[in-house]
FIZA-184590 format. One line per field, with one value per residue (C-alpha): residue in one letter; residue number from 1; y, z, x. Coordinates in steps of 0.25 Angstrom, whole numbers, always signed. Layout:
% FIZA-184590
residu	c(A / ...)
num	c(NUM / ...)
c2	c(Y / ...)
c3	c(Z / ...)
c1	c(X / ...)
% end
This chain:
% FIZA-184590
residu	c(X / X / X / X / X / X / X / X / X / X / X / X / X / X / X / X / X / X / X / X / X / X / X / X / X / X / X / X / X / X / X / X / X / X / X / X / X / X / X / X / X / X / X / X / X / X / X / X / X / X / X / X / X / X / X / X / X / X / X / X / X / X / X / X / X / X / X / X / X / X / X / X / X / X / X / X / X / X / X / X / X / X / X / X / X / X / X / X / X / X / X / X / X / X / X / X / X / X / X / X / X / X / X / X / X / X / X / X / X / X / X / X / X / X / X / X / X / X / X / X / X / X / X / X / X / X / X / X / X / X / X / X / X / X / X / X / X / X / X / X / X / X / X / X / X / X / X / X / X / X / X / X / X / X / X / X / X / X / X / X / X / X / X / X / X / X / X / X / X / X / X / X / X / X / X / X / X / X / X / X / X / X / X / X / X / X / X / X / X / X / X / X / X / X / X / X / X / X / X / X / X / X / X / X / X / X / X / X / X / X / X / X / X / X / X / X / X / X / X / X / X / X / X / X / X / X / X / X / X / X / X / X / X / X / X / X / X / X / X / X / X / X / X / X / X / X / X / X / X / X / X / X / X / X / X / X / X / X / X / X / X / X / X / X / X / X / X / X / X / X / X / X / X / X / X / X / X / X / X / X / X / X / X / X / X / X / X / X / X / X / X / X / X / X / X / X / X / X / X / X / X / X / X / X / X / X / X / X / X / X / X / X / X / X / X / X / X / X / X / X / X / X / X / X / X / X / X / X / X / X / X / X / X / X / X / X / X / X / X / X / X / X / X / X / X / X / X / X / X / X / X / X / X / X / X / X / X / X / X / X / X / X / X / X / X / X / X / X / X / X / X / X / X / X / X / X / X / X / X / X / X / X / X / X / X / X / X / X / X / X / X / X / X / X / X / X / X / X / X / X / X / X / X / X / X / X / X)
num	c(1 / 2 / 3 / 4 / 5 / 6 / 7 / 8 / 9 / 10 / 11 / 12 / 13 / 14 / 15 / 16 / 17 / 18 / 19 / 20 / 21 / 22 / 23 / 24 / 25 / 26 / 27 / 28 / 29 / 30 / 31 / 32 / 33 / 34 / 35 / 36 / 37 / 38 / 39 / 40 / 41 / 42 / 43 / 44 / 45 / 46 / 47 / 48 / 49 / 50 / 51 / 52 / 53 / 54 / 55 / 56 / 57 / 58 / 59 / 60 / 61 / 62 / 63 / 64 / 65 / 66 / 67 / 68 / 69 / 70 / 71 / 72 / 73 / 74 / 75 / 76 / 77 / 78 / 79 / 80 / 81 / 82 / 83 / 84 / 85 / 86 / 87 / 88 / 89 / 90 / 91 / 92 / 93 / 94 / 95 / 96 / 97 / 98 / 99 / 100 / 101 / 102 / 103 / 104 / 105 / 106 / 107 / 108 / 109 / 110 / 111 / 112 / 113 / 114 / 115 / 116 / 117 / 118 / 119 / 120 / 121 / 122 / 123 / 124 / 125 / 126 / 127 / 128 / 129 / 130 / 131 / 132 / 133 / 134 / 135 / 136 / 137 / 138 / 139 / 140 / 141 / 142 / 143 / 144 / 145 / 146 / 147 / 148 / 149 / 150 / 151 / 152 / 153 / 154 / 155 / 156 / 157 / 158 / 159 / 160 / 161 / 162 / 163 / 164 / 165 / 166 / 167 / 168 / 169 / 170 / 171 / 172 / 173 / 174 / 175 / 176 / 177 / 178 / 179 / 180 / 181 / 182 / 183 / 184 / 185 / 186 / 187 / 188 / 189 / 190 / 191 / 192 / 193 / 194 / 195 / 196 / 197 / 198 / 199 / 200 / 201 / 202 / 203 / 204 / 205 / 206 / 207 / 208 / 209 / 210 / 211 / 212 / 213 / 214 / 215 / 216 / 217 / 218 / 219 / 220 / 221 / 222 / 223 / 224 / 225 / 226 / 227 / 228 / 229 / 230 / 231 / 232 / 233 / 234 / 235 / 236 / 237 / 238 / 239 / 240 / 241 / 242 / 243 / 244 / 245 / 246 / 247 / 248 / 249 / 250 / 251 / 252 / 253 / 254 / 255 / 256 / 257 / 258 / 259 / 260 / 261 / 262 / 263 / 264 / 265 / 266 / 267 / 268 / 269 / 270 / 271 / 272 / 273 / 274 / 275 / 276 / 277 / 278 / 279 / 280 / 281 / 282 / 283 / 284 / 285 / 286 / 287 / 288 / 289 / 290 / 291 / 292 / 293 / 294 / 295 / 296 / 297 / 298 / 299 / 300 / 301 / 302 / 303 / 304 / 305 / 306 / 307 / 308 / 309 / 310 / 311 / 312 / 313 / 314 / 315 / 316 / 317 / 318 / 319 / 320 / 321 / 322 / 323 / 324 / 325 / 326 / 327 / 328 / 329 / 330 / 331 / 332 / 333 / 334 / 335 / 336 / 337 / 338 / 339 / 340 / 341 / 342 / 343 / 344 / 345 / 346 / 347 / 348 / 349 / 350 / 351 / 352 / 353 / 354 / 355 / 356 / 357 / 358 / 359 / 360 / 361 / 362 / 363 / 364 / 365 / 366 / 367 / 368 / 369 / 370 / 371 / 372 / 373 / 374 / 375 / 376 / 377 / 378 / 379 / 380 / 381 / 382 / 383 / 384 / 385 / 386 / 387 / 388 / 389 / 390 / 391 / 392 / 393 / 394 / 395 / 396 / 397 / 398 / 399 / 400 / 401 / 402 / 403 / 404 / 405 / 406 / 407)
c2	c(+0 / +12 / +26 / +32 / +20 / +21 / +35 / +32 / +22 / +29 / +42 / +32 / +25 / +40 / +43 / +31 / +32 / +46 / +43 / +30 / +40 / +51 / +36 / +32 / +46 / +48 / +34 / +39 / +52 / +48 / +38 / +44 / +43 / +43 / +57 / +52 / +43 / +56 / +64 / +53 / +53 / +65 / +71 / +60 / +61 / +75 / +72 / +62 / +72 / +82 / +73 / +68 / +83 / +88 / +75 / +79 / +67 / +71 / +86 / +89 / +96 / +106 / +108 / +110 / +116 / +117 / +125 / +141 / +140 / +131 / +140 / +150 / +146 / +142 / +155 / +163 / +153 / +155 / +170 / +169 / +162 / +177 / +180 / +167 / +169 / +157 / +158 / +146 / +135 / +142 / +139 / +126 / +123 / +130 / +120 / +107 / +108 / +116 / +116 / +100 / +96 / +105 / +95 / +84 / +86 / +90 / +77 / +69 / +75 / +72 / +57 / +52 / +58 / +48 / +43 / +28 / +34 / +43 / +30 / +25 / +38 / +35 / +23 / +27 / +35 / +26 / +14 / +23 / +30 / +16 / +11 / +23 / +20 / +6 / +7 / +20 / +14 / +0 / +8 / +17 / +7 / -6 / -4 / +8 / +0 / +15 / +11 / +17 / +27 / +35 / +44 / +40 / +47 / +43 / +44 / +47 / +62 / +63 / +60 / +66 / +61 / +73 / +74 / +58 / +60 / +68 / +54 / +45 / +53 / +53 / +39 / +36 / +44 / +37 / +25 / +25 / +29 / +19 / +10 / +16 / +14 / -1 / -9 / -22 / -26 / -29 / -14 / -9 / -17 / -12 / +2 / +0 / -6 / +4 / +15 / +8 / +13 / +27 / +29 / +22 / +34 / +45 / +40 / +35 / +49 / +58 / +67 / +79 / +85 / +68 / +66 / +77 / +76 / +63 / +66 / +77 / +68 / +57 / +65 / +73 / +58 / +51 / +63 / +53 / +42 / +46 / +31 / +27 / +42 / +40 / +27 / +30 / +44 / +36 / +28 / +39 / +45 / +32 / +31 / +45 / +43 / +32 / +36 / +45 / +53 / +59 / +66 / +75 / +81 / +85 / +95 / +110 / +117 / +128 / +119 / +114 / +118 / +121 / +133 / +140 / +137 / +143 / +156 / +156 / +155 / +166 / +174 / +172 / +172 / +188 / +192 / +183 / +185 / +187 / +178 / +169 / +167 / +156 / +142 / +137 / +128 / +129 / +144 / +143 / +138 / +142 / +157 / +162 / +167 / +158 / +161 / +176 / +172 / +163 / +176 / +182 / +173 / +173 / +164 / +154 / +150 / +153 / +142 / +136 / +125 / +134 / +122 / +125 / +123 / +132 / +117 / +120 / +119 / +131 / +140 / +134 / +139 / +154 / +154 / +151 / +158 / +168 / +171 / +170 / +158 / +151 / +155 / +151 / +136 / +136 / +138 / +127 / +119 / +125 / +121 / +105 / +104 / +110 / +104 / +89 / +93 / +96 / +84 / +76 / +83 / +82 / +73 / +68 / +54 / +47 / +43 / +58 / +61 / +50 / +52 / +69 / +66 / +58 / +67 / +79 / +71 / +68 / +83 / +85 / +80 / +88 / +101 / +96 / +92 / +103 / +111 / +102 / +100 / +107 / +96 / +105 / +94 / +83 / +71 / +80 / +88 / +76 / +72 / +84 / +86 / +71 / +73 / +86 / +80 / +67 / +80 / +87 / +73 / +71 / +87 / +82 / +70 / +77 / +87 / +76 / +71 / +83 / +85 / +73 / +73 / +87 / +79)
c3	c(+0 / -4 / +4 / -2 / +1 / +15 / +16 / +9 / +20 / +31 / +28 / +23 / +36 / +46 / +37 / +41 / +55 / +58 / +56 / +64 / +74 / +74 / +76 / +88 / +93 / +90 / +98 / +110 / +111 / +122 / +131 / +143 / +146 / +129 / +127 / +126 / +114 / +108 / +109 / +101 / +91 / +88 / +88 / +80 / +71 / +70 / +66 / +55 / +49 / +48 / +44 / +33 / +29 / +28 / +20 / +11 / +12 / +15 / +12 / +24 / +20 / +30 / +23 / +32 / +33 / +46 / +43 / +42 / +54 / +62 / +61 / +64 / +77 / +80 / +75 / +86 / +97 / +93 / +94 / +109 / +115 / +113 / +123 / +131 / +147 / +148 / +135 / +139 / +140 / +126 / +120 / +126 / +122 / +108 / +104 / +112 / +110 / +96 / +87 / +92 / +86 / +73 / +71 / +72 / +65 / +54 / +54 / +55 / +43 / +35 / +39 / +42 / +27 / +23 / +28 / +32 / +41 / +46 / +49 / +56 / +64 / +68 / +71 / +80 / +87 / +91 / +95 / +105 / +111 / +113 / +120 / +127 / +130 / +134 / +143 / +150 / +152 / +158 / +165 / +172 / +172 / +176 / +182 / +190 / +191 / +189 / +187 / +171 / +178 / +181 / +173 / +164 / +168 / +156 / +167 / +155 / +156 / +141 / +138 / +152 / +152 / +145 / +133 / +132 / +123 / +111 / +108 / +111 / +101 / +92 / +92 / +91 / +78 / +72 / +76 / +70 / +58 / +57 / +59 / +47 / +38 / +41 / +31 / +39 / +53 / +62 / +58 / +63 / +75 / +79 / +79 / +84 / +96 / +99 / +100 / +114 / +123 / +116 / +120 / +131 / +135 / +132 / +138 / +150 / +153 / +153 / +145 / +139 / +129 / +124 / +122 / +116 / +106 / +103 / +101 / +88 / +85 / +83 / +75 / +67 / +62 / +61 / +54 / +42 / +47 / +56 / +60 / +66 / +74 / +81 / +84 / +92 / +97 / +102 / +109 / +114 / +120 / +127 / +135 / +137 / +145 / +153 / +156 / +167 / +154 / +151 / +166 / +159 / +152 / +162 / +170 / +172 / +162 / +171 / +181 / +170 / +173 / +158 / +157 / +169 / +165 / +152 / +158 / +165 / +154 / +146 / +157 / +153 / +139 / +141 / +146 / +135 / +123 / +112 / +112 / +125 / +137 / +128 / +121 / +134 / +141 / +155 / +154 / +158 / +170 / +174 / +171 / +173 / +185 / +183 / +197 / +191 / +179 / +188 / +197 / +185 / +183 / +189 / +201 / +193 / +185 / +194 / +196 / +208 / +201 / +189 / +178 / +174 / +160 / +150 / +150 / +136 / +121 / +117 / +128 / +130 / +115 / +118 / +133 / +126 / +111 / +114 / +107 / +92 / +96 / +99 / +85 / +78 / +84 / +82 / +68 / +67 / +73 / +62 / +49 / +56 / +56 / +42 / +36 / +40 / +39 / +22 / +22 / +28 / +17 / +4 / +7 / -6 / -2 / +9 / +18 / +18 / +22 / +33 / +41 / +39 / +46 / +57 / +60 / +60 / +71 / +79 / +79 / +86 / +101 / +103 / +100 / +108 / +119 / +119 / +123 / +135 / +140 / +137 / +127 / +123 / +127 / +120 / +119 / +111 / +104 / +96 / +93 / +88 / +80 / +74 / +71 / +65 / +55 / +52 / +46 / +38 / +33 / +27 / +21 / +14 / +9 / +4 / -2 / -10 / -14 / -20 / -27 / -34 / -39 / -47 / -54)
c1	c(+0 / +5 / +6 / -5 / -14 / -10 / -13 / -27 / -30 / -26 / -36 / -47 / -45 / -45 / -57 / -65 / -59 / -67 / -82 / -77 / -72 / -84 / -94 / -85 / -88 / -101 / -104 / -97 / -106 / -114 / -106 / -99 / -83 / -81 / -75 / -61 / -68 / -74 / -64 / -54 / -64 / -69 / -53 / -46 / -61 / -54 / -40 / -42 / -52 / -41 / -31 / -40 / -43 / -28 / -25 / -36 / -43 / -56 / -65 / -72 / -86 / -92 / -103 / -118 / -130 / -127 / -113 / -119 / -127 / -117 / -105 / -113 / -116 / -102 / -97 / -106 / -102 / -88 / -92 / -97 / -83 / -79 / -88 / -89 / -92 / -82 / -73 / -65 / -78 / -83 / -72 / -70 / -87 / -84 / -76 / -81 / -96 / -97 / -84 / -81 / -93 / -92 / -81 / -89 / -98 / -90 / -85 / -96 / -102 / -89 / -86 / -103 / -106 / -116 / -128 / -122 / -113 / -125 / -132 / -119 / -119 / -133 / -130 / -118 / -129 / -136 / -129 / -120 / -135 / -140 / -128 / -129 / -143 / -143 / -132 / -137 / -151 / -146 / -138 / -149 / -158 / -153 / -140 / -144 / -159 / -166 / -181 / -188 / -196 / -182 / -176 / -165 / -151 / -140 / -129 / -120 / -113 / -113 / -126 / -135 / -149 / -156 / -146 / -147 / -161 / -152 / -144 / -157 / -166 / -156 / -153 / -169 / -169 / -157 / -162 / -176 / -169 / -160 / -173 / -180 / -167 / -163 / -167 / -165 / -173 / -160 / -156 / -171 / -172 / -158 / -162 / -177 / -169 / -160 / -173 / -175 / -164 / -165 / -180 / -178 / -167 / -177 / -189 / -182 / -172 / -187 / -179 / -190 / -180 / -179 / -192 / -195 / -182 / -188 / -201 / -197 / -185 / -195 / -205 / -195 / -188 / -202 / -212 / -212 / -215 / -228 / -233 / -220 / -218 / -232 / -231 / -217 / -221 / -233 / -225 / -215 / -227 / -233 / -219 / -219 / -234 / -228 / -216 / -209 / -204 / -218 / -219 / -206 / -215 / -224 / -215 / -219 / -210 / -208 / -201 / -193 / -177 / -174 / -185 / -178 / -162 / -168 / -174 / -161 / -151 / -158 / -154 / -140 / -144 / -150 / -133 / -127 / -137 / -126 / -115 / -120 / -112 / -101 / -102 / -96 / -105 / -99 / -100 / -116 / -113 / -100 / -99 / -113 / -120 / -131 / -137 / -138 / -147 / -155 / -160 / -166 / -175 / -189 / -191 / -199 / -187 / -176 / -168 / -164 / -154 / -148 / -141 / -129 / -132 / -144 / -152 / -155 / -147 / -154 / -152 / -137 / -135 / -139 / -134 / -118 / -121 / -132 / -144 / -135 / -131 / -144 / -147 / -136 / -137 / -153 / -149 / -138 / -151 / -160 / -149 / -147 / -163 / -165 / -154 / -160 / -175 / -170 / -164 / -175 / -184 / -175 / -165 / -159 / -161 / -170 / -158 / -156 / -169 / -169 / -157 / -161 / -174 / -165 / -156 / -165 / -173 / -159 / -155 / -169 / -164 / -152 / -161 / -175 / -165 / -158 / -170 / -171 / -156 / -140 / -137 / -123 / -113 / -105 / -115 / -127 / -118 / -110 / -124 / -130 / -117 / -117 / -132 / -129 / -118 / -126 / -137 / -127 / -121 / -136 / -136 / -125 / -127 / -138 / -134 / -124 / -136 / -140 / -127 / -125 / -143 / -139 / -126)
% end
């Protein structure tokens, strides 16, 4: 073998290492004690990308719908570390929750470029939230002997009880999905199993913000198929009647602690409204008087207890960008939902429009969530990029499609 066929198999081989890489870490999401795991992957992922790109074996493409309003936002954060209450979290968040998965996601979109590796990445997802699943459950359930009727707790630092409903819904959607595209029973039965655990998780945790992501996840990824969305909204709703989970929706709003941190945090809001207090998201609750903001509110929402967190995605945003801010990320929000809702209208071909009805209903959790609990940490944030990146792979692929029709 000569040189040059040496070279040739030694970047063929670093190109198929990455999405092998990126798979490895993207199934260590969730799981606890791995961050030495992701870290490996996701900076070797890194280097051989750059090593492939200054031998010119490979063209990395940056092209998205979601480019204009994206770099926008990050532009504006970039902005605010100017004027950052605690410059040196900013920073440090700048880079760790925004910038990092930029990269990511960057990546993904170049090396999951088709729609088998889409369906190997959904897979991914939901063999590692199952596993996730089962263990935690047995766990809870058996080991620990907590009787049904008690509230599940994930016990799992990465993935919180209130957060745990993102990957669960997602892996439902994916999952019926997969269903609906096996041509062979073994396939079906496979992912009709793995749907237990999943519900099993969001029913058992009493999770509001779950239920309801699961609710519009379902009836965004089912609209077409009517006969099989009642009959499982009907079921839903029969375990809902029966189970502790329905008394959550029950509860005087007034009381509820989110309504009062939110009153509290536009306080802060009202003294911060331009650039916000800093993307760093320590500087909340280590650098503000929040005792201060709290006596301004009226005794009815005044809290006892202040959390040391805004409690909600959309009032974090605005609390650490400011009002611009708030907009600029509703409008990355916006472009991701359009771009799939497109694609699930006129996609060039039907697993196009499939997998684009999919992941528009897997983008739903993250933001229905987010209105519930702060999902701004590692875990939800490399599953919204991933889902993010599987919607742009689909844009593109269409858009291929397009091209080569006119030829």
């Amino acid at each position: 073998m000569t040189t040059k066929d040496n070279s040739s198999t030694i970047f063929s081989f670093i190109a198929v290492s990455i999405p092998v890489l990126l798979g490895i870490f993207v199934f260590m999401v969730p799981f606890p004690h791995t961050t030495t795991i992701k870290e490996i992957c996701f900076y070797l992922s890194v280097s051989l990308v750059v090593v492939l790109f200054l031998a010119r074996k490979i063209k990395l493409s940056f092209q998205t719908p979601l480019a204009i309003p994206g770099l926008l936002f990050v532009a504006w954060c970039f902005f605010g570390l100017f004027y950052a209450v605690n410059p040196a979290n900013s920073i440090h968040d700048f880079y760790s929750h925004l910038v990092k998965y930029i990269i990511l996601y960057f990546i993904v979109v170049n090396f999951f470029s088709s729609i088998r590796k889409l369906s190997i990445l959904s897979w991914i997802i939901i063999c590692s939230a199952t596993i996730l699943f089962v263990w935690r459950l047995y766990d809870f359930y058996v080991i620990l002997g907590n009787p049904l009727a008690t509230r599940f707790g994930a016990c799992v630092t990465e993935v919180p009880t209130n957060l745990i409903g993102i990957i669960a819904v997602i892996s439902i959607i994916f999952s019926i999905t997969n269903i609906f595209q096996a041509k062979d029973w073994l396939r079906k039965i496979i992912f009709l199993s793995v749907l237990l655990p999943a519900f099993a998780v969001i029913f058992l945790t009493q999770t509001r913000g779950a239920l309801l992501a699961l609710f519009m996840a379902l009836v965004s990824l089912l609209s077409g198929r009517i006969k099989i969305l009642v009959g499982i909204l009907l079921l839903v709703g029969g375990i809902l009647l029966v189970s502790p989970a329905g008394e959550r929706f029950t509860n005087d709003v007034t009381e509820n602690v989110r309504i009062k941190q939110g009153l509290l945090v536009w306080e802060v809001v009202k003294d911060y409204p331009i650039t916000g207090i800093g993307f760093g998201m320590q500087t909340f609750a280590g650098n503000l008087d929040l005792q201060s903001y709290n006596e301004k509110l009226s005794e009815k929402f005044r809290r006892q207890e202040i959390l040391l967190n805004p409690h909600n995605m959309y009032t974090d945003i605005t609390v650490r960008t400011g009002v611009p801010g708030i907009i600029l990320f509703l409008g990355v929000m916006f472009s991701f939902f359009r771009m799939m809702w497109r694609l699930k209208q006129n996609g060039t071909n039907g697993s196009i429009a499939s997998w684009a009805t999919a992941v528009f209903a897997a983008g739903i959790p993250f933001f229905v969530i987010g209105f519930f609990d702060p999902v701004f940490s590692h875990y939800p944030e490399s599953i919204l990029c991933v889902v993010f990146a599987m919607g742009t792979v689909l844009w593109r692929i269409h858009e291929e499609n397009k091209s080569s029709m006119k030829v």
